[in-house]
FIVO-68341 format. One record per atom (N, C-alpha, C): x, y, z. Coordinates in steps of 0.001 Angstrom, whole numbers, plus 500000, padded with zeros to 6 digits. Example, Ala and Ser with C-alpha at 12.3 -4.5 7.8 and 13.67 -1.06 7.14 Angstrom:
REM FIVO-68341
513190494310507800512300495500507800513200496700507800512850497750507080513670498940507140512900500030507870
//
This chain:
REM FIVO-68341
034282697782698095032921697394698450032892696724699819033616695711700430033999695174701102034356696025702528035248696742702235035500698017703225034241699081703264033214699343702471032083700195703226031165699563703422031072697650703457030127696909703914030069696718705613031515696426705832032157696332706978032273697455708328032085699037707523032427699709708196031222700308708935029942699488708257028249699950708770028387698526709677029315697684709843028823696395711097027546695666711197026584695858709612025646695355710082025038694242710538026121693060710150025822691794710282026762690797709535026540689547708912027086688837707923026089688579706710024984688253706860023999687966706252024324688765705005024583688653703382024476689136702197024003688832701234023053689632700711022435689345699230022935690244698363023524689916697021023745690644696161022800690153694800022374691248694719021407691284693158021807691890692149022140691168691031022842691025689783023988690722690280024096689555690853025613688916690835026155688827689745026207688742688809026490688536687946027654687297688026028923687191687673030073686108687810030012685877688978029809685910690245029952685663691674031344686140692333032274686650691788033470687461692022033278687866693398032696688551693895032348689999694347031762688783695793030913688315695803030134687466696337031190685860697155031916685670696758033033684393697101034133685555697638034280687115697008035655687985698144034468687517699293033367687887699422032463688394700755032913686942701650032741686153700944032448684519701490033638684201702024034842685030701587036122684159701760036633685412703051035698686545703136035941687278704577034760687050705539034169685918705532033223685634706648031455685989706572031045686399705444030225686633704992029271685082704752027744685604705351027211684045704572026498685096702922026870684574701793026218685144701085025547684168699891024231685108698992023521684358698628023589685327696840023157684929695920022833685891695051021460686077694223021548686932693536020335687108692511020639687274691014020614686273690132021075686830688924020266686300687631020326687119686820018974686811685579019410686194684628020733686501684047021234685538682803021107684402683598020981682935683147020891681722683754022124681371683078023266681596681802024335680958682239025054681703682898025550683219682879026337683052684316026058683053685218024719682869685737024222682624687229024830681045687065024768680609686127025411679036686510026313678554686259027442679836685781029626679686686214029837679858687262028645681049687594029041681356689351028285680179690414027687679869690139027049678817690518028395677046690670028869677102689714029682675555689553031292676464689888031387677966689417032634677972690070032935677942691455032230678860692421032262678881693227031602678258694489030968677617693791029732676854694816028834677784695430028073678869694815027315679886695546025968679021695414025247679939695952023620680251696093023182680840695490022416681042693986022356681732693390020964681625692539019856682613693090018905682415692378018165682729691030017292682669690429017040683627689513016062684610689995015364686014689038014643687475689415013500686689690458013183685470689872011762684833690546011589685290691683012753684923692119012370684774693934011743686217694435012088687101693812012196688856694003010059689033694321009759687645693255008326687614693197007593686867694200008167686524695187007728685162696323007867685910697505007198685686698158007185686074699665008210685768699999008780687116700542010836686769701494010313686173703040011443685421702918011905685087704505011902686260705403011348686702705981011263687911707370012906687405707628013248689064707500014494689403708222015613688311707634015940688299706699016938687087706029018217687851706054018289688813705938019636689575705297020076690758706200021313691376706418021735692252707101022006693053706321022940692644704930022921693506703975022400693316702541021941694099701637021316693825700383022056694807699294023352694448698369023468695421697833023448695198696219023185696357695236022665696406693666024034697593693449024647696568692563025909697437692031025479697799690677025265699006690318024786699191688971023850698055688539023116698275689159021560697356689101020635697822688741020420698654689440018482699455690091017568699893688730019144700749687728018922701517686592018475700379685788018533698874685915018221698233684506016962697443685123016061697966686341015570696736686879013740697193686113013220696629685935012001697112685317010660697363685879010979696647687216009969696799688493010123696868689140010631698210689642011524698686690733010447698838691990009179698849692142008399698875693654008570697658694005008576696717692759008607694901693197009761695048694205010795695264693680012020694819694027012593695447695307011706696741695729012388697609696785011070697031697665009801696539698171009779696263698706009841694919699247009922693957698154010623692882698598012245692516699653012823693756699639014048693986699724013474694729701213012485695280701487012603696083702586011884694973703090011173694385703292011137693081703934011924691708704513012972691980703219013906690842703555015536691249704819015003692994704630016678693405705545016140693285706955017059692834707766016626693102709141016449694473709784015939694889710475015678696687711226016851697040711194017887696400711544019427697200711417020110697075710461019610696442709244020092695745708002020415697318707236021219697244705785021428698549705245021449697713703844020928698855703084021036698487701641021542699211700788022373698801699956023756699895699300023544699351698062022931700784697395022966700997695725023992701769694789024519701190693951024815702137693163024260702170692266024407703449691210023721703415690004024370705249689553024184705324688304024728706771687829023773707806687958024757708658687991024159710592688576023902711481687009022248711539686677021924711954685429022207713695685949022268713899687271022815715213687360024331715718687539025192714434687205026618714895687418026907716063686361028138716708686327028633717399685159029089716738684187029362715443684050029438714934682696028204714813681784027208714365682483025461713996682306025380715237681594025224716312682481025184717739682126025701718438680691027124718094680755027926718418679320027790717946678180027402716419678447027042715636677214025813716087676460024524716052677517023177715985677464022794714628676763022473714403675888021863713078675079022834712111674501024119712584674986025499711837674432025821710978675509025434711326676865025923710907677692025703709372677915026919708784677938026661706899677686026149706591678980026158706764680331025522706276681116023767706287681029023151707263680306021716706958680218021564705310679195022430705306678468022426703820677871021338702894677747020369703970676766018854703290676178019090702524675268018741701153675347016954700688676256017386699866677487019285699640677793019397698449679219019155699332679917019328700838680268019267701809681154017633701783681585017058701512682168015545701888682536014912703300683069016207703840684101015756704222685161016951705342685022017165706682685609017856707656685557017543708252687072018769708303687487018415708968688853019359710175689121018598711659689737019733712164690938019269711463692203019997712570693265020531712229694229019314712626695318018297713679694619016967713599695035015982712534694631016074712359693492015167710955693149015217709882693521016870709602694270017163708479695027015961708502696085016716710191696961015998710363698489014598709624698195013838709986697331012401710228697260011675708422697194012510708011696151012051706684695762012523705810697080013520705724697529013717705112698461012619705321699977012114706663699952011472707207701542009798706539700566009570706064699954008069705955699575007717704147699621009319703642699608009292702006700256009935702228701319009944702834702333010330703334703869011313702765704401012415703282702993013472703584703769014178705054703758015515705147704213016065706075705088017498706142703597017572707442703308019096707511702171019513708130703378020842707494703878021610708605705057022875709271704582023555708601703281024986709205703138024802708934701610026033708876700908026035708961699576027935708877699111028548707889698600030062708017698271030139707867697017030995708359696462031508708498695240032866707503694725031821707282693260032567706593692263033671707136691655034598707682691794035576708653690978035948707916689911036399707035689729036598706294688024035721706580687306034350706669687620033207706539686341033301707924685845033333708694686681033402710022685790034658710112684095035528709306684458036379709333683478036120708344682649035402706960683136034974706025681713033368706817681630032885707241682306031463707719681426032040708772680477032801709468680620033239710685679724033625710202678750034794709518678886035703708723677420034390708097676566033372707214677099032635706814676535031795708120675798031382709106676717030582709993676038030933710841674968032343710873674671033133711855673574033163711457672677033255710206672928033442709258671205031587708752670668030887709167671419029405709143671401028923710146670576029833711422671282029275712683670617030347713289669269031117711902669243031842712351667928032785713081667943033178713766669318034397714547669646035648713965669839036825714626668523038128713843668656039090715632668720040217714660669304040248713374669911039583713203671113038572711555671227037462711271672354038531711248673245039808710596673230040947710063674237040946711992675380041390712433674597041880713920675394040133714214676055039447714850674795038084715667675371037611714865676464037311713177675966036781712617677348037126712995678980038884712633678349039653712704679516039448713689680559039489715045679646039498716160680073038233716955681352037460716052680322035997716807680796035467715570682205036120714106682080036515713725683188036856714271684579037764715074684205038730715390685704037937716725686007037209717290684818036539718334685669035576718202686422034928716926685551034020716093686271034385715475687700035232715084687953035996714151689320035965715403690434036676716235689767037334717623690212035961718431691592034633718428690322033558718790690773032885718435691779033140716919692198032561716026693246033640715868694501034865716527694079035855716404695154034787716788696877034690716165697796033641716843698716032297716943698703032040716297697325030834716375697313029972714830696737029917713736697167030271712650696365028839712492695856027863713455696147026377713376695541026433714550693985027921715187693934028069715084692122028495714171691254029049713089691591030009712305691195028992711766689872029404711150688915029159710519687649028140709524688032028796708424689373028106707604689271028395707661690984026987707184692138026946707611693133026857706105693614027258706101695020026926704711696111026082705157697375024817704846697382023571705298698087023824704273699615024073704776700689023842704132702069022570704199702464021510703198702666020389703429702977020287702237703974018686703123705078018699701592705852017038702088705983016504701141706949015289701114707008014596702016707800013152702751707531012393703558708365011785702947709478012121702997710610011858702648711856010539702925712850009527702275712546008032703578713096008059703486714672007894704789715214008017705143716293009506706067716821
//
């Protein structure tokens, strides 16, 4: 995460939403990062909070007028899919990045070939925390209608093999250990080059620029 935050230069400035433990958020801090978080459980927003000494708010703020230009980067690691007011949250967020700021989502590919093979087995749709189901067009679309820009797209290669394992033993197929496995690597296999098949996708986006 760290290495494709770094490699867009956009700044130091970081918000991460659903911090969850602050892990992720104190690596950033301890490579020069000023970072801040967003997290909804209130007790581990408040381990990460007393472990690490973060900044760490609750969804509220998402509802308050942002600071113009606070952040360089804004990123939702397997977030977006559980968020329940997703216009709230994307344009609050396109307000808060600076013009050169980038915002990096992940979330899972309901059009990968595992998605595909399973159909209604597939554990990443994971109803009722799952909200939201995206491809890699629904990204484009939702993102260009709070004006921003999807420019690239990298791939998760692990998830294809825990969404599978998870999905075999879902759909009752034994052994789940092998079939998962299996239908994994064809899955991995499939996105080799292509990281907008992958199981579960990492969205590079930045802001629409008028003029």
């Amino acid at each position: 995460k760290r290495r494709i935050i770094a490699s867009l230069t956009p700044g130091n400035r970081l918000l991460d939403i659903g911090s969850g433990t602050g892990h992720f958020l104190q690596h950033m801090h301890t490579h020069g990062y000023q970072v801040a978080g967003v997290e909804v459980d209130a007790d581990t927003r408040q381990r990460s909070i007393n472990r690490f000494g973060l900044t760490v708010s609750d969804p509220s703020c998402l509802y308050q007028a942002p600071k113009k230009a606070a952040f360089d980067v804004v990123t939702l690691w397997h977030v977006l899919e559980h968020v329940e007011d997703l216009d709230t949250y994307l344009d609050w967020i396109h307000q808060s990045l600076t013009d050169t700021g980038y915002l990096i989502v992940a979330v899972p590919n309901c059009a990968s070939l595992d998605a595909t093979l399973y159909g209604r087995y597939w554990a990443a749709y994971d109803v009722p925390r799952h909200r939201w189901h995206f491809t890699p067009a629904d990204m484009k679309a939702l993102m260009a209608r709070h004006g921003f820009n999807l420019i690239t797209c990298k791939a998760l290669p692990f998830d294809a093999f825990y969404n599978s394992l998870m999905s075999a033993g879902y759909a009752g197929k034994r052994p789940a250990f092998l079939q998962g496995g299996w239908t994994g690597l064809r899955s991995w296999l499939n996105s080799l080059g292509h990281p907008e098949r992958c199981s579960s996708v990492i969205y590079i986006i930045n802001k629409q620029i008028p003029g």
